[in-house]
C-alpha positions as CSV (number, residue, x, y, z in Angstrom):
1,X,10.1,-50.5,-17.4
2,X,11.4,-49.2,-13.7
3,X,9.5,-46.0,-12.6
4,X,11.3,-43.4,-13.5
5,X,12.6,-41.1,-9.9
6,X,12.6,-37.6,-9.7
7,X,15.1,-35.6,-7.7
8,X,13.4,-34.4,-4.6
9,X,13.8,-30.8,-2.9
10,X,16.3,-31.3,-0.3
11,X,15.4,-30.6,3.4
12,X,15.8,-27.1,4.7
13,X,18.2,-26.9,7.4
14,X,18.6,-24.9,9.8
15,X,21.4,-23.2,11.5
16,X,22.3,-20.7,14.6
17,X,24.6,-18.1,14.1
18,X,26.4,-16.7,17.1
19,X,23.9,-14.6,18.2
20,X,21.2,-17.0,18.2
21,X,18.9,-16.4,15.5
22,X,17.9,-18.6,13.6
23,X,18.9,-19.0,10.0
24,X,17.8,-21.2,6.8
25,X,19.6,-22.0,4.0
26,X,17.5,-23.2,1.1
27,X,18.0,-25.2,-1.9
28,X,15.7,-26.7,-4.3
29,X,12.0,-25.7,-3.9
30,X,12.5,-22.1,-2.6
31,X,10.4,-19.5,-4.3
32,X,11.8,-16.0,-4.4
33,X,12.5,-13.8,-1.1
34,X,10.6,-11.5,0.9
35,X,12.1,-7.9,1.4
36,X,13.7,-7.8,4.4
37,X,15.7,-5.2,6.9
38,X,18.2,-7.0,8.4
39,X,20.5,-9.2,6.3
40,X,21.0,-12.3,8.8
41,X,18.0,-13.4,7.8
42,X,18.3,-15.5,4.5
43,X,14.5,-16.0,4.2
44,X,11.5,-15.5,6.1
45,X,8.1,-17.7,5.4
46,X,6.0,-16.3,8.0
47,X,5.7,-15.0,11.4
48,X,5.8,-18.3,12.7
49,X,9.3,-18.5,11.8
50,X,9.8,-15.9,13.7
51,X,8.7,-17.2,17.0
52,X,12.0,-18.9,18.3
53,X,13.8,-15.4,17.8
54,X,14.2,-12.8,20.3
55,X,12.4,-10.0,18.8
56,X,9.4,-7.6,19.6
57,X,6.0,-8.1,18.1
58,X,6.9,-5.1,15.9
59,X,10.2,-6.3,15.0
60,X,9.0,-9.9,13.7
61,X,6.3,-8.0,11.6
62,X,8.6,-5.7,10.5
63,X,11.0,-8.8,9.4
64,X,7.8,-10.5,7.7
65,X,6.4,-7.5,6.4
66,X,8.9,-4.7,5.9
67,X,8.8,-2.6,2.5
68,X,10.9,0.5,1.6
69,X,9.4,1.2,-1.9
70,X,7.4,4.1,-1.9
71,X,3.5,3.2,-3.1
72,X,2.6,3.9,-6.3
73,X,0.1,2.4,-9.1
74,X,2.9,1.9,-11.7
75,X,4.8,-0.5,-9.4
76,X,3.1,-3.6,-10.0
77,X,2.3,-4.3,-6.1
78,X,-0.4,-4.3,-4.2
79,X,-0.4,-2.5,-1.1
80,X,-1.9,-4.4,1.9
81,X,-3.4,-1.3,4.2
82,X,-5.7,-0.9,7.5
83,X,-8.3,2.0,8.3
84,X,-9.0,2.1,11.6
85,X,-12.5,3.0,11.5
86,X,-15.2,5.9,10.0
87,X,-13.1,8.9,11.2
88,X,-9.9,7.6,9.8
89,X,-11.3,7.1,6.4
90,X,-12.7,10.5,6.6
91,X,-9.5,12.3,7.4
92,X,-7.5,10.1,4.7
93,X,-10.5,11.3,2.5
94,X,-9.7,15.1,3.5
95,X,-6.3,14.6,3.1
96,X,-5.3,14.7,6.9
97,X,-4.4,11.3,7.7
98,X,-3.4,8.0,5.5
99,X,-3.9,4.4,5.4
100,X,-1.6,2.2,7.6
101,X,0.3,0.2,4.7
102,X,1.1,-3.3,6.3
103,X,3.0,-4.8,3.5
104,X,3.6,-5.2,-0.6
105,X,3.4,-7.8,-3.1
106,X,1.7,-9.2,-6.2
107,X,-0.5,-11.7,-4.4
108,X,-2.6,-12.0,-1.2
109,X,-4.5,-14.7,0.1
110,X,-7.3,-14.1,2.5
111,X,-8.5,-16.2,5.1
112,X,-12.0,-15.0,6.3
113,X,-12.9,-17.6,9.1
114,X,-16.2,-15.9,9.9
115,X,-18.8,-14.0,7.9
116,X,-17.4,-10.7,7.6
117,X,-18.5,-7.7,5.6
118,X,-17.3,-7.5,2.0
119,X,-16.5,-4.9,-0.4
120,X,-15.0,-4.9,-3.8
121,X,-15.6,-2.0,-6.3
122,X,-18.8,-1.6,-5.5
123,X,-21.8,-2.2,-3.2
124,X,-20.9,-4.0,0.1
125,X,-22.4,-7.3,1.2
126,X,-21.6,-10.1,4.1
127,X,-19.7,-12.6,2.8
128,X,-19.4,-16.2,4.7
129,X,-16.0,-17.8,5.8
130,X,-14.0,-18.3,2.5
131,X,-10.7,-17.4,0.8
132,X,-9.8,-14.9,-1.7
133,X,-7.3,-14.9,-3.9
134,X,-6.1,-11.0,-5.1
135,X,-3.5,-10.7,-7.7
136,X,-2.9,-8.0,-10.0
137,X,-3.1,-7.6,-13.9
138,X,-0.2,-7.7,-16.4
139,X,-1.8,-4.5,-17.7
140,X,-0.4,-1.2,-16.4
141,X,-2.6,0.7,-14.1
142,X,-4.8,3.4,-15.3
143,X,-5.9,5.5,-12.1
144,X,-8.4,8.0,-12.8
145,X,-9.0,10.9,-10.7
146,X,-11.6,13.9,-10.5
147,X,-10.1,16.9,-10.7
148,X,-10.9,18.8,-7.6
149,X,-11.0,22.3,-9.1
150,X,-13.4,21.2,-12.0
151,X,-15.9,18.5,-10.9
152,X,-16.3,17.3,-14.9
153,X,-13.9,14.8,-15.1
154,X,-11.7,15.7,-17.7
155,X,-9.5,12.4,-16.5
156,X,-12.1,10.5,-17.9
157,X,-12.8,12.6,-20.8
158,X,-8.8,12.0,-21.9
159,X,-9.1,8.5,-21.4
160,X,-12.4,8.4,-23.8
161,X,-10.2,10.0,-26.4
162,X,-7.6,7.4,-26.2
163,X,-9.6,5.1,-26.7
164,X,-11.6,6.9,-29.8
165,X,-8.1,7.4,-31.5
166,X,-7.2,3.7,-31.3
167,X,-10.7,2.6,-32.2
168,X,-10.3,4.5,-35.5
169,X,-6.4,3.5,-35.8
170,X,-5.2,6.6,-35.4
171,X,-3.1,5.1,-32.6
172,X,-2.1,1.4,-31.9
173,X,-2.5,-0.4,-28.6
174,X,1.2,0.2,-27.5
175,X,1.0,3.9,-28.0
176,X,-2.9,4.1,-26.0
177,X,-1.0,1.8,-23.3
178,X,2.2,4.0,-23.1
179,X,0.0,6.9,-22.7
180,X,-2.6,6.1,-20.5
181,X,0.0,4.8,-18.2
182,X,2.1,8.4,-18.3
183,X,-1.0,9.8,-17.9
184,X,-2.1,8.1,-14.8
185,X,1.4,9.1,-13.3
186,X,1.1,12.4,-13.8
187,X,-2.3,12.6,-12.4
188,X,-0.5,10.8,-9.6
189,X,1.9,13.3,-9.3
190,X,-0.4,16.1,-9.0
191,X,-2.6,14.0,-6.5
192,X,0.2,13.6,-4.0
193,X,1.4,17.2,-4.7
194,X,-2.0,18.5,-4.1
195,X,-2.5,16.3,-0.5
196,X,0.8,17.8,0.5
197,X,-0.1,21.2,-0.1
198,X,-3.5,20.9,1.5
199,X,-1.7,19.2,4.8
200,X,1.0,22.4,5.0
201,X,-1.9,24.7,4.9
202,X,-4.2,23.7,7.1
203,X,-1.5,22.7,9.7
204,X,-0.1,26.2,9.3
205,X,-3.7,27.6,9.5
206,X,-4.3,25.5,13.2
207,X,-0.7,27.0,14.1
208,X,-2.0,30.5,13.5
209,X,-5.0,29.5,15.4
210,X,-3.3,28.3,18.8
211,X,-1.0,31.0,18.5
212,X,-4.2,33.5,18.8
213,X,-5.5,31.8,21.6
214,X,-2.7,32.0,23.4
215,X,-2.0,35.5,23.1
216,X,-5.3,36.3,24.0
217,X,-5.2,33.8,27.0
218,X,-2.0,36.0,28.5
219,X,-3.7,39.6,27.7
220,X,-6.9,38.6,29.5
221,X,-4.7,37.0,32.5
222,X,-2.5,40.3,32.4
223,X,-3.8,43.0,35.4
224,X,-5.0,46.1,34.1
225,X,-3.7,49.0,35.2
226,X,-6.4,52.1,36.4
C-alpha cells in the first residue's frame, strides 16, 4: 500500500510592519506564547529573534523575558532569579534586599558548558558540563517557614498533624491538600507582611540616624558665643 503522508507544519513567515520590526505569524507546530509587553510582537522564541530589531539590550530581554505576575508559591511557575554574590544573599536573608527575578515559567533547561558549582536542596558539589532539566510538580506547593518569634516550628508541627488526621481517615487527601495549600499562603502572607514591616523600620531607624548626625554636624560647626 502507498505510504501514507502526513500534513507538515507550514513554514513560518515572516513579515515587517511599518516600523520595521519584525513580526511572525505562526501556524501549525507553534507551542503556546511567551508573556510579552508590547503587542507587535506575535511571538518571541529567543533573544536571537531579537537581534534584527532595534532595541536595547534591556529591551530585548525585557521582550524575551518580561513577567507582570507577582511571585508566589501557589502560581505554579518557577521564578528564574540571580544573587549577586555573599553580601546580597545576606541582605535578602535580613530582609533588606531581594533576588533579581529574571523570568517565569513551568520549565527551564540549563546549559552548564563548564564545571560549575552545584546546589540543589542540600549540600553543594561541582558538577561537570551537563543539562538540567527543572519542572515543577502537579502537587500544590507546601512552603514551610520557621516562625521568627518562636524558633519551634510550629509550621512543621501543623503539617505533622495533617498528615496524622489523614493517616487515621479522619480527613481525605483533598481536604489535607486544600489545607496545606491555604496554609502555606497564609504563612506566605505573614512572611511578606513581616519583610515589609522589618524594611519600614529599619529604613525609618537609619533616617533617624542621619538626621542626628546632621544636627549635630551644624551645632558643632555653629560659633559659640563668650
Amino acid at each position: 500500500p502507498p505510504a501514507t503522508k502526513f500534513p507538515q507544519p507550514q513554514q513560518q513567515q515572516q513579515k515587517v510592519d511599518r516600523r520595521g520590526q519584525l513580526k511572525r505569524s505562526w501556524s501549525l507546530g507553534s507551542i503556546g506564547k511567551i508573556p510579552k509587553r508590547n503587542s507587535a510582537f506575535d511571538r518571541i522564541d529567543s533573544f536571537e529573534d531579537l537581534r534584527y530589531l532595534d532595541l536595547s539590550e534591556e529591551e530585548r530581554y525585557h521582550h524575551v523575558t518580561s513577567c507582570e505576575r507577582p511571585s508566589s508559591c501557589q502560581d505554579g511557575l518557577l521564578d528564574i532569579v540571580t544573587v549577586r554574590g555573599t553580601f546580597h544573599l545576606g541582605q535578602i536573608r535580613v530582609g533588606l534586599s531581594h533576588a533579581n527575578r529574571l523570568c517565569q515559567c513551568r520549565e527551564a533547561r540549563i546549559v552548564m558548558k563548564r564545571k560549575n558549582p552545584v546546589q540543589i536542596d542540600g549540600e553543594p558539589w561541582r558538577q561537570d558540563a551537563c543539562t538540567l532539566h527543572v519542572h515543577r510538580k502537579r502537587d500544590a506547593a507546601i512552603m514551610l517557614h520557621r516562625s521568627a518569634n518562636e524558633n519551634i516550628g510550629v509550621e512543621t508541627e501543623m503539617a505533622n498533624l495533617l498528615d496524622w488526621a489523614q493517616e487515621k481517615s479522619y480527613i481525605n487527601e483533598d481536604v489535607h491538600a486544600t489545607m496545606m495549600k491555604e496554609f502555606s499562603r497564609r504563612i506566605e502572607s505573614k512572611i511578606r507582611q513581616r519583610r515589609v514591616k522589618s524594611q519600614d523600620n529599619i529604613m525609618g531607624s537609619l533616617k533617624r540616624a542621619i538626621g542626628s548626625t546632621n544636627t549635630f554636624q551644624q551645632t558643632k560647626d555653629k560659633p559659640v558665643m563668650f
